[in-house]
N, C-alpha and C positions, 0 to 999 in steps of 0.2 A: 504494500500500500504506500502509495507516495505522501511524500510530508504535506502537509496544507500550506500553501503558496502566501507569506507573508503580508498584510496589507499594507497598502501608507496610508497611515493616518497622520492628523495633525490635531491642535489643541478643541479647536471650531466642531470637528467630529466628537473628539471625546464630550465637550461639554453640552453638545448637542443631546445624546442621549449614550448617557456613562453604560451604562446595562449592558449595552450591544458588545461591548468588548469585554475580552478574557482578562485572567487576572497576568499571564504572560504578555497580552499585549501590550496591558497599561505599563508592566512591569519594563515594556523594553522600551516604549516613550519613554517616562520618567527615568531611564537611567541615564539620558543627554540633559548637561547639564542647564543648555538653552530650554530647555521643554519645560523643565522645571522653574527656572525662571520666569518664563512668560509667563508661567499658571500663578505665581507669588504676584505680578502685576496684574493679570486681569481679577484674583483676588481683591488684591487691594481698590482696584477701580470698579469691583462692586459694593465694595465699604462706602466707598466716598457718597457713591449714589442711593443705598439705604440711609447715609447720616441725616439727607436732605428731610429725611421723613419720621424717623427713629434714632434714640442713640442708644446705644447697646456695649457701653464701654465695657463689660465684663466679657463680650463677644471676643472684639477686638483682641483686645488685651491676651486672653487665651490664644487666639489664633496667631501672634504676633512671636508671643514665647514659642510658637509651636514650630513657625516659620524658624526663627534666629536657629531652636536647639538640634532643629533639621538638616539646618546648614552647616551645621557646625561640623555635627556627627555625621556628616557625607565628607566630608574634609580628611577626615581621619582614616587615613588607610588601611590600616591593619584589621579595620572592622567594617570596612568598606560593605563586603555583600550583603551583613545585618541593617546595615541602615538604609539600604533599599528597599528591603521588604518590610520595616519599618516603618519608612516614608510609602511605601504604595498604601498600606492600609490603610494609613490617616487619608492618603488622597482620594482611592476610594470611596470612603466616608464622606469625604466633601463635596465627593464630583454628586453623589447623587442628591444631594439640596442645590450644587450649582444648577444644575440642569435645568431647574425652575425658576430659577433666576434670569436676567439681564447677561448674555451672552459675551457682550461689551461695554464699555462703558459709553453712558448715551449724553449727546450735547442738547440743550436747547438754545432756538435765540431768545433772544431777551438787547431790546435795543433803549439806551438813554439818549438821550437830547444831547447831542456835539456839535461843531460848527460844521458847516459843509465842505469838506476837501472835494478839488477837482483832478483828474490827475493820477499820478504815483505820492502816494507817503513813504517815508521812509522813515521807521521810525529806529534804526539800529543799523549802525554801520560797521562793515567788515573793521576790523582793529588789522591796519597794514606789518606794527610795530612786531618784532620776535615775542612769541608766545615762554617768555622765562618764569619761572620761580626767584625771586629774588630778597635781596636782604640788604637791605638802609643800613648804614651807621654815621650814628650820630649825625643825621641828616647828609650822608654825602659819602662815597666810597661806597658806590652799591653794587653789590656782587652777584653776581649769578649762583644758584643753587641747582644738585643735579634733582629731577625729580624724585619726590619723597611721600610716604605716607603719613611721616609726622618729626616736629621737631622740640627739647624738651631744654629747657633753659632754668629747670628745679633744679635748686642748689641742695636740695633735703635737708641737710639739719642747718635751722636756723640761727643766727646771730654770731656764728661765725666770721672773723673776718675774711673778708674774697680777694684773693690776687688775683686769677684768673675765673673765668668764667667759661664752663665747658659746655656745649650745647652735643648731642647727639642728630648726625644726620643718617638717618634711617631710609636710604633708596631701598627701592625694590632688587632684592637680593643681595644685598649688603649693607654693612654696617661702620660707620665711621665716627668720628667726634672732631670739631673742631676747634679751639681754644678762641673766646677772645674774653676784652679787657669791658670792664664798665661801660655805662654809658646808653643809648639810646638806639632803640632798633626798630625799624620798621621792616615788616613781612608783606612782602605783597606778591600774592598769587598772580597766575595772569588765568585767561578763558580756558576753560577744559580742566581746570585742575582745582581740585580742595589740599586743603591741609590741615592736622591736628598742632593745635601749639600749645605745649602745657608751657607755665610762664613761672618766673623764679617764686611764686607762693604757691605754686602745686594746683592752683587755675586751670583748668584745660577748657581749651577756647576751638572750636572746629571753624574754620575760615573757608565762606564759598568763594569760587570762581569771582576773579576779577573785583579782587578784595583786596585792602590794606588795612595791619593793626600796627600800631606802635605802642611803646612800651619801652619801662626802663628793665635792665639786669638786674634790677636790685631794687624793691619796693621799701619806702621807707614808710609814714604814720599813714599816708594814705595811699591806697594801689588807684594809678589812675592810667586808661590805656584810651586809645583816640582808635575807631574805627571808621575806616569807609567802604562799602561794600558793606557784605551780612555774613554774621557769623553767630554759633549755637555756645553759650557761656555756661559753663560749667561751674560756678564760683568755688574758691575755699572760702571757709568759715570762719570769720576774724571780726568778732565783736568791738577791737580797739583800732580794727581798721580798714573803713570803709573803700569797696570796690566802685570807681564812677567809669565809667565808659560814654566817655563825648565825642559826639558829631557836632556838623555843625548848624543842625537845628535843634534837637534837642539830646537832652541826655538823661543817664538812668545812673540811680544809687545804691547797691546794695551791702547787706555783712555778709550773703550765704546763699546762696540758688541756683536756678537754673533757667534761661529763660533766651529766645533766637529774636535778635538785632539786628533788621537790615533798614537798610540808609544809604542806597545808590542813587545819583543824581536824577535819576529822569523821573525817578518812583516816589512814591510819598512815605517818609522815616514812619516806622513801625516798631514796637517791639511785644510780643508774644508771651506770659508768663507761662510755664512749666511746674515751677517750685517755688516755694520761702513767697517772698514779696518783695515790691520792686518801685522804689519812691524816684518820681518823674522827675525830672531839673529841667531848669532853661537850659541853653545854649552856655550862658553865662556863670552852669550853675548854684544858679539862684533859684529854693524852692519854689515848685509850683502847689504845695499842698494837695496834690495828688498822688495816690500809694494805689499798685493793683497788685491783686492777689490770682493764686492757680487759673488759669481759664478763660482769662481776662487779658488785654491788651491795649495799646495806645499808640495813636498816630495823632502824626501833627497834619493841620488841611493848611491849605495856601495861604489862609488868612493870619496864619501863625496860632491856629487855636488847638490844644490838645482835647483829643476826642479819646472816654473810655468804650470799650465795646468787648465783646463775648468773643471768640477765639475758639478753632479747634486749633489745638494745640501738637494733636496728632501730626494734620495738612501740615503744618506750620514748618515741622523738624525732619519731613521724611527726605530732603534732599541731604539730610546726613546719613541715610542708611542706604544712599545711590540710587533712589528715584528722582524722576518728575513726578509732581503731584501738586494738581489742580484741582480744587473743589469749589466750585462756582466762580471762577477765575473768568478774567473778559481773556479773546482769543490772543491780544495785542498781547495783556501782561505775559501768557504761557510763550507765546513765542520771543519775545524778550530773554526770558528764561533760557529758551532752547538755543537761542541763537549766540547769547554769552556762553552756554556751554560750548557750542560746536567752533565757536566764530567764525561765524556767518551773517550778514547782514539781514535787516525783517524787511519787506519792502510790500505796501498795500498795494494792489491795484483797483483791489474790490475794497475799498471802505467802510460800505456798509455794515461790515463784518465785523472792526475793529471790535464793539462790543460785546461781540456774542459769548452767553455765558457758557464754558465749558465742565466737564468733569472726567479728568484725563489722568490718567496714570502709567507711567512707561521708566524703563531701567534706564539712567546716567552710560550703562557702560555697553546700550545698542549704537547703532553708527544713525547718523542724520538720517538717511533715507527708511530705515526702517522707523523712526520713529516718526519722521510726517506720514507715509505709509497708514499706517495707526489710526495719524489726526485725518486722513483723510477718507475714512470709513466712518468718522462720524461724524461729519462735518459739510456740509452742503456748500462748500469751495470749492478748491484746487489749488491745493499747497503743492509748489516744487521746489527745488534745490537747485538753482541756476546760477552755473558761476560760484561766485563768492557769497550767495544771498539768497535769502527764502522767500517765493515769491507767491502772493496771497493774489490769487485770478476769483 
């Protein structure tokens, strides 16, 4: 008797109706590691679209540990085939609630009142400049770094005095250190790239794409570091010495939390709480008498007025765990997004569109065309990748 003649399937089939497939078949998808990936982002981009209706943070949260402890334990080799069969059965399990669910994530429009462009917008332009990781001192002598997953400038025991100051540069596949002296440093990512910075009080700060932090080597009564771009703050705990992070519209206070600060030029300053609580400043910091707590968040509008409002905090931070992730995002901001990451220009031709509300979710580490590919299944456009720039027909 001859073997049975393998099928192709793909993810659209399985979630279509999970039933129809053997526990071998699902078993030989899910062992490529892209398959399994896609399934963690159309996951995730069905969360986004039941949040609109429901929140189910105890869902979440389970499914999320479930995802990380998955990942982990597929990583490990020595027990590699256990955690296939592992993972098939959780997925299993999932596929068949997915099945009745939203196959992908769905957009609608939703239009507000703007001026009338005629024409091309352009609202994001290719960055010509070399795409480096680099490192300021003392404002000036600024160096190229080779790319890294993270860099860590904790002295550990404190009150020591410092002659040198060693920082750990952690490339992919290697490990080095490099010595310097006191003084003032700025970090600044370029497009395509994050970085973790833990900072000389044991701070760890994750820095998005096309970002700068500055900071001294050595924090004295108060930690104070200057951000542009957005990044996810992790604080230490120091009751006799407050953490201020300024921009140059507003800024934030705190002794202890956690909480994602983004402040790029074209966008409007935000910041997200997570943890602890988080007391507003002017620019000048000078109190505004304003404090937010878990779940809660603050922007400043044009008029220079700070606004508190409600936050998922979820959306907020998942570009630290290397997604995209829009949840009622207008099309303009998500592609902003995508196009700092890729750099690439965003360029309207259809305008109309600029506002449409989306809810999208896709992995940091697919290429451009698969993820406009994506945007462009649910989306009543025509998103392409021309040239240097993403072009919205």
């Amino acid at each position: 008797m001859k073997p049975e003649k393998q099928r192709d399937i793909d993810l659209v089939m399985i979630l279509d109706n999970p039933s129809e497939f053997s526990e071998e078949e699902l078993q030989r998808f899910f062992a490529n590691e892209e398959n399994r990936l896609e399934y963690i982002a159309v996951r995730r981009a069905q969360q986004a679209v039941r949040r609109e209706d429901a929140t189910v943070p105890d869902t979440d949260e389970l499914w999320e540990r479930f995802v990380r402890s998955t990942i982990e334990q597929i990583n490990e080799p020595e027990r590699h085939q256990h955690r296939y069969t592992t993972l098939l059965k959780y997925m299993i399990a999932a596929l068949s609630g997915a099945a009745a669910m939203l196959l992908f994530v769905i957009a609608y429009n939703y239009f507000t009142e703007k001026e009338g462009v005629e024409g091309q917008l352009v609202v994001m332009e290719y960055d010509e400049s070399p795409q480096n990781l680099t490192m300021l001192i003392d404002g000036k002598n600024e160096q190229t770094i080779k790319p890294q997953d993270s860099i860590s400038f904790f002295k550990g025991v404190q009150g020591k005095k410092m002659q040198e100051m060693t920082f750990s540069n952690n490339t992919r596949g290697a490990n080095s250190s490099i010595k310097q002296k006191d003084g003032m440093r700025t970090l600044k990512t370029p497009r395509g790239m994050d970085l973790k910075v833990i900072l000389p009080d044991g701070s760890e700060v994750w820095l998005n794409a096309e970002s700068s932090l500055e900071f001294p080597t050595s924090f004295a009564n108060a930690r104070n570091v200057v951000l542009n771009g957005e990044a996810y703050f992790k604080v230490a705990h120091n009751e006799s010495s407050p953490f201020i992070v300024s921009t140059n519209k507003m800024n934030v206070k705190v002794l202890g939390t956690e909480f994602n600060f983004r402040n790029y030029p074209t966008e409007c300053t935000q910041v997200a709480l997570v943890k602890g609580s988080v007391e507003i400043l002017n620019a000048d910091n000078t109190s505004t008498s304003i404090v937010i707590y878990p779940g809660q968040g603050a922007n400043i509008d044009k008029e220079g007025r700070i606004n508190v409002h409600a936050v998922d905090t979820y959306a907020a931070i998942q570009w630290t765990e290397g997604f995209f992730y829009f949840q009622n995002q207008t099309l303009v901001t998500a592609l902003q997004e995508i196009g700092r990451w890729y750099n690439v220009g965003v360029v309207f031709e259809n305008t109309e569109c600029l506002n449409e509300k989306i809810h999208f979710s896709a992995l940091r580490k697919e290429t451009l065309q698969q993820t406009l590919d994506k945007l462009n299944k649910l989306l009543h456009t025509n998103i392409t990748a021309y040239g240097k720039n993403i072009i919205v027909r």
